[in-house]
N, C-alpha and C positions, 0 to 999 in steps of 0.2 A: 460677076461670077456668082452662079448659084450655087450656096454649101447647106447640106442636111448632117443632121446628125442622126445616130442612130445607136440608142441605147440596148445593148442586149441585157436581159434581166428573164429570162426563163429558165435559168439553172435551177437544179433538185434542192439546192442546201441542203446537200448531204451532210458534210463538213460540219453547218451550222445546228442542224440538229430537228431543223424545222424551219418553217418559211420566211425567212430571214425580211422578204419583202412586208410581213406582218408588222415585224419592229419596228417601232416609235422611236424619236428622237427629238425632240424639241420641239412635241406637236405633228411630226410629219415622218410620213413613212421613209424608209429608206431611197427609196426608188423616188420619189417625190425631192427630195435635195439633189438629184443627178437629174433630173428633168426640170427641177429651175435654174441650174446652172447652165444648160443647154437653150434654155427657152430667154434667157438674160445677157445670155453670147451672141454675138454675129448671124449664127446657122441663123437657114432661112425657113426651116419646119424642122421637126423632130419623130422621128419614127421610133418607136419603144415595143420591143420584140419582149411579149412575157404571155405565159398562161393563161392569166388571171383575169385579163383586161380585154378589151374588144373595141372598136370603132373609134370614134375621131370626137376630141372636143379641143378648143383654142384656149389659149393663153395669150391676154393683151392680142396682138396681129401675128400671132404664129398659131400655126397647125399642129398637131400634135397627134399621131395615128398610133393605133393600136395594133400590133397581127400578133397571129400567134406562128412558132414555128411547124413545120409538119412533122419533126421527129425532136427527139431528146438530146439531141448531140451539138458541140456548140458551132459547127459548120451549119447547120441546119438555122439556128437562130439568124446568124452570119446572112445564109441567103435568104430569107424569110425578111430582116431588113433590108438589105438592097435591092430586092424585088421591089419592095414596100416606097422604093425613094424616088422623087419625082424623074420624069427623064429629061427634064431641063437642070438636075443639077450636075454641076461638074464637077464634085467631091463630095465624100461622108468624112464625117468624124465620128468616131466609132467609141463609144463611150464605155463603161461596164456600170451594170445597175446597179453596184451595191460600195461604187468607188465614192464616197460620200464628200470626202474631201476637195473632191475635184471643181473649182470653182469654174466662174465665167471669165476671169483674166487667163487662164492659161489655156481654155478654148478658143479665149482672141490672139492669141499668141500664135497658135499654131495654124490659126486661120491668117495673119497678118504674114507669118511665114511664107506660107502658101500664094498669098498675092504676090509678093518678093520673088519669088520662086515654082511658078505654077510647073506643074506636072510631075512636080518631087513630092515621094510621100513624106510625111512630118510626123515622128513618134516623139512621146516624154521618155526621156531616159531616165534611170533611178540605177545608180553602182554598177551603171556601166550597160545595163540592159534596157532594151527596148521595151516597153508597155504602153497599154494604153495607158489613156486616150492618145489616139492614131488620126490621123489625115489621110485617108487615101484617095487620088485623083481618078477620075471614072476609066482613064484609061485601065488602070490596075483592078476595075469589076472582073473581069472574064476570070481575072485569076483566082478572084477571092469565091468566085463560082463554083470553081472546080474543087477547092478545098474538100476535104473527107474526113470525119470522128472529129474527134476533138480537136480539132486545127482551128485555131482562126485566125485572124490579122497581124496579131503577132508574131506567128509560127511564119508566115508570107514574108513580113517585114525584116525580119531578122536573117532574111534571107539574101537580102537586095543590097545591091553597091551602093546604090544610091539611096541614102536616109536624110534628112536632114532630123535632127535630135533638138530637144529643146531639154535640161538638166529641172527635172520637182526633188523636193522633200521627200522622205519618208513617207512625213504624212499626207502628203497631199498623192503620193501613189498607195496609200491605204485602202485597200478594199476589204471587207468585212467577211471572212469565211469561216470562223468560229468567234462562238460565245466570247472571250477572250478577247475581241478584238472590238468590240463594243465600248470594253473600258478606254481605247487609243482616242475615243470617239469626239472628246472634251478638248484634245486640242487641235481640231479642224478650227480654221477660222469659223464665224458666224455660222455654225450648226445649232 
């Protein structure tokens, strides 16, 4: 089985005040620790939806693409990455660029799930809620297509009988939307 991932990271940083993917952390950007967790995991390419970035360079024997969305909204990022994903893969994992803590154990996790269990989608639960990082099986593309404004995978998931859930930390479902949340930063494993 072929799994890609696909990191959305073209949000405004409204929240954050400014370009949040600018931020340093131990030598590396933000987006740069949620793209080597990706590139360190199972997935068999990595597709990374952001503004800023453009075209294709590898890591070790992985591919790593660039696009940009066509609009501002994060159904647009959403299909801007699945468009972007090979058609020989039969799942994404759908990452968030700014989710820093998210290592490479718990994308094999949900990928190890997935083999267990193919054509179920696989979310992190955190107090009871589904978030990403998400697994969703190609069958469930058409629907994540259709999505509109601010919807994404989530919004899908939280919808469906069928989830299978894998339970993270706090911190390890941390993602960075204000200054403030910078200081949580310290205790991610190996950031």
């Amino acid at each position: 089985m072929r799994i890609s991932a696909v990191v959305l990271a073209a949000g405004e940083s409204r929240r954050f005040g400014r370009n949040k993917l600018e931020v340093r952390v131990k030598g590396r950007g933000l987006l740069e620790h949620v793209i080597s967790a990706a590139v360190n995991s199972l997935v068999d390419d990595v597709v990374c939806v952001t503004h800023s970035i453009r075209g294709h360079s590898t890591i070790g024997s992985k591919m790593i693409s660039y696009v940009s969305p066509s609009g501002e909204l994060l159904s647009d990022s959403l299909k801007a990455g699945l468009e972007a994903v090979s058609l020989f893969s039969d799942a994404v994992v759908i990452l968030l660029g700014d989710m820093v803590c998210v290592k490479s154990y718990l994308i094999n996790t949900l990928i190890s799930i997935y083999y267990a269990h193919p054509g179920d989608p696989i979310a992190s639960r955190r107090d009871g809620l589904l978030i990403p990082p998400i697994l969703i099986p190609r069958r469930y593309f058409p629907m994540l297509l259709k999505l509109k404004g601010d919807a994404g995978a989530r919004y899908l998931i939280r919808r469906m009988n069928r989830v299978r859930a894998v339970n993270i930390t706090n911190i390890e479902a941390l993602d960075i939307d204000v200054q403030e949340d910078l200081e949580l930063i310290h205790k991610c494993e190996d950031v």
